[in-house]
C-alpha positions, -999 to +999 in steps of 0.1 A: -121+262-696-148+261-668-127+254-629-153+239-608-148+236-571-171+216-549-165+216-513-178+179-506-153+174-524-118+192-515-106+172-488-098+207-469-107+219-435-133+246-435-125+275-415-149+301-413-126+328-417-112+316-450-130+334-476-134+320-515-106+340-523-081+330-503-091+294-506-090+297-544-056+315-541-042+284-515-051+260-547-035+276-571-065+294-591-060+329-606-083+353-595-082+390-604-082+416-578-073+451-573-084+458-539-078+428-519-047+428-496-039+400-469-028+420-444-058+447-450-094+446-441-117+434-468-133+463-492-149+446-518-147+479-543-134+463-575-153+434-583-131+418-600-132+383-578-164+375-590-170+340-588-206+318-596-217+301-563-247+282-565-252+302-603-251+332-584-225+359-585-204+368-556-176+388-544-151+353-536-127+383-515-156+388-490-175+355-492-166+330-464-167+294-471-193+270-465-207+236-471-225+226-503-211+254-528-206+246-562-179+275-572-171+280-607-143+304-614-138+307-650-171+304-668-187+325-698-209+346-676-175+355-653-155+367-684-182+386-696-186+403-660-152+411-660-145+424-692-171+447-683-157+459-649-127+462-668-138+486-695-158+509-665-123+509-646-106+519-682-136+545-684-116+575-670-084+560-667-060+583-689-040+560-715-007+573-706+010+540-698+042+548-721+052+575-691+034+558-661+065+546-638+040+519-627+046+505-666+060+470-666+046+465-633+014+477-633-018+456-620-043+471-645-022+462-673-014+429-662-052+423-658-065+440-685-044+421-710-053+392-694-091+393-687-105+422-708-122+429-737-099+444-770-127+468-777-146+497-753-180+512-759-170+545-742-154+577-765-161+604-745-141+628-725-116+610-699-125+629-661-095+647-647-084+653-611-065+676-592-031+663-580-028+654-538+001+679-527-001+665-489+012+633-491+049+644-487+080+646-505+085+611-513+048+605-531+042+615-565+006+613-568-016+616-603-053+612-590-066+608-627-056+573-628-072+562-594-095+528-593-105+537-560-098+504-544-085+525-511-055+502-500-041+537-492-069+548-469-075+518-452-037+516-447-038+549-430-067+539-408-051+505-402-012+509-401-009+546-399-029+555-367-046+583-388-077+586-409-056+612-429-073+597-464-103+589-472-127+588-503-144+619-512-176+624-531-202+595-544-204+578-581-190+591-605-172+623-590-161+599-561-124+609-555-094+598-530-083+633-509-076+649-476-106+654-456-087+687-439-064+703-462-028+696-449-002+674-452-006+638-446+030+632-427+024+597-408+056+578-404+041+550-426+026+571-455+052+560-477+041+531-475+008+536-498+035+532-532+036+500-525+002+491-520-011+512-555-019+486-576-021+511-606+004+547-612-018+572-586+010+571-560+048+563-573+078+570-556+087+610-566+132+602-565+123+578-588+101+593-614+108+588-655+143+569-637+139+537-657+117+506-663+117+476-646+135+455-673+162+478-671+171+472-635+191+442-620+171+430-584+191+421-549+176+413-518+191+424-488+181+442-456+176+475-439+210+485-425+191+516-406+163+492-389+171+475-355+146+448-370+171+444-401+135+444-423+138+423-458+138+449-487+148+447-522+175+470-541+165+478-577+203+487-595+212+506-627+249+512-640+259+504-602+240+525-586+206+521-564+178+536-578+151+521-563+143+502-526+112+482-522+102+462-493+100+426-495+076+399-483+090+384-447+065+372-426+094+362-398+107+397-395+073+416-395+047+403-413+051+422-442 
């Protein structure tokens, strides 16, 4: 079923820094995204946002709003366009979901099984990539399964102080790396397991540990943090396996 928004309509203040997405995502429409991240600048790399303004496609994520749009979010020509983003993101992506620790939790899946096709036109040869060994002990990273939607490198631009990452390469042999071969040791970096949308950077202690299902969830603080920062405490036959941080705007906006 077609959503139509019309802004003559929506009785909303237009602010023009609100974008399509977020004003979509404040009234309770679904949009698909991989690379979009409040807190983060705006990349635009997936594609996946697409929305018809005016019969013409658009990225809703870096769109702002303005008057006289007609905005449909769910029409024929938008599934199509996104089934077939989907199956060029699927393209190289290896199909090794039964030992991805991101299974269960995983973005790609999520939006695959929800907004792509159940057939692909592509059977040849999957690309492979060298594994990063510079992100530190606490990052497991398998490169092969990147989308490139650079939440870690504009992290570590943004957050980190440090352009340590950045994308390597153009089309198809475009790649996520180090620009100068050495370790990528910001205080922040672990942040970047978070932010993955797909399995390229998991958490290496917790590596083939357990699925989600299998874990019980508490949310508590950070007894080593002055700030006592909101995180979450992921527990298996009583003991803590996992710790994930947790949305607290309050504490520090994150």
């Amino acid at each position: 079923m077609e959503e139509l928004i019309t802004l003559d309509s929506v009785d909303y203040p237009l602010d023009s820094t609100l974008t399509i997405y977020q004003f979509c995502r404040q009234e309770g429409l679904t949009l698909p995204c991989f690379c979009y991240h409040p807190k983060l600048s705006i990349a635009g790399n997936c594609r996946m946002c697409l929305v018809e303004v005016n019969e013409a496609l658009a990225i809703s994520c870096a769109l702002p709003l303005a008057k006289e749009m007609f905005i449909l979010t769910n029409s024929s020509r938008l599934r199509s366009s996104r089934e077939g983003i989907l199956e060029f993101l699927l393209v190289n992506h290896p199909l090794d979901c039964p030992i991805c620790d991101q299974g269960g939790e995983c973005d790609l899946q999520d939006i695959t099984f929800t907004f792509g096709s159940d057939r692909g036109r592509f059977f040849g040869f999957k690309r492979a990539l060298d594994n990063l060994n510079c992100l530190g002990p606490m990052i497991k990273t398998i490169m092969s399964r990147c989308i490139h939607c650079t939440r870690c490198v504009r992290f570590a631009q943004e957050y980190g102080g440090s352009p340590s990452l950045g994308t390597l390469g153009r089309g198809s042999a475009m790649e996520i790396g180090t620009y100068v071969k050495g370790f990528a040791l910001e205080e922040l970096s672990a942040n970047v397991i978070d932010l993955c949308p797909v399995g390229a950077l998991t958490a290496m202690p917790y590596a083939f540990s357990y699925r989600p299902w299998e874990l019980l969830s508490f949310e508590s603080i950070d007894l080593f943090d002055a700030l006592a920062s909101s995180l979450r405490f992921d527990v298996a036959n009583n003991r803590i396996v996992r710790v994930l941080p947790v949305l607290d705007e309050l504490c520090n906006e994150e």
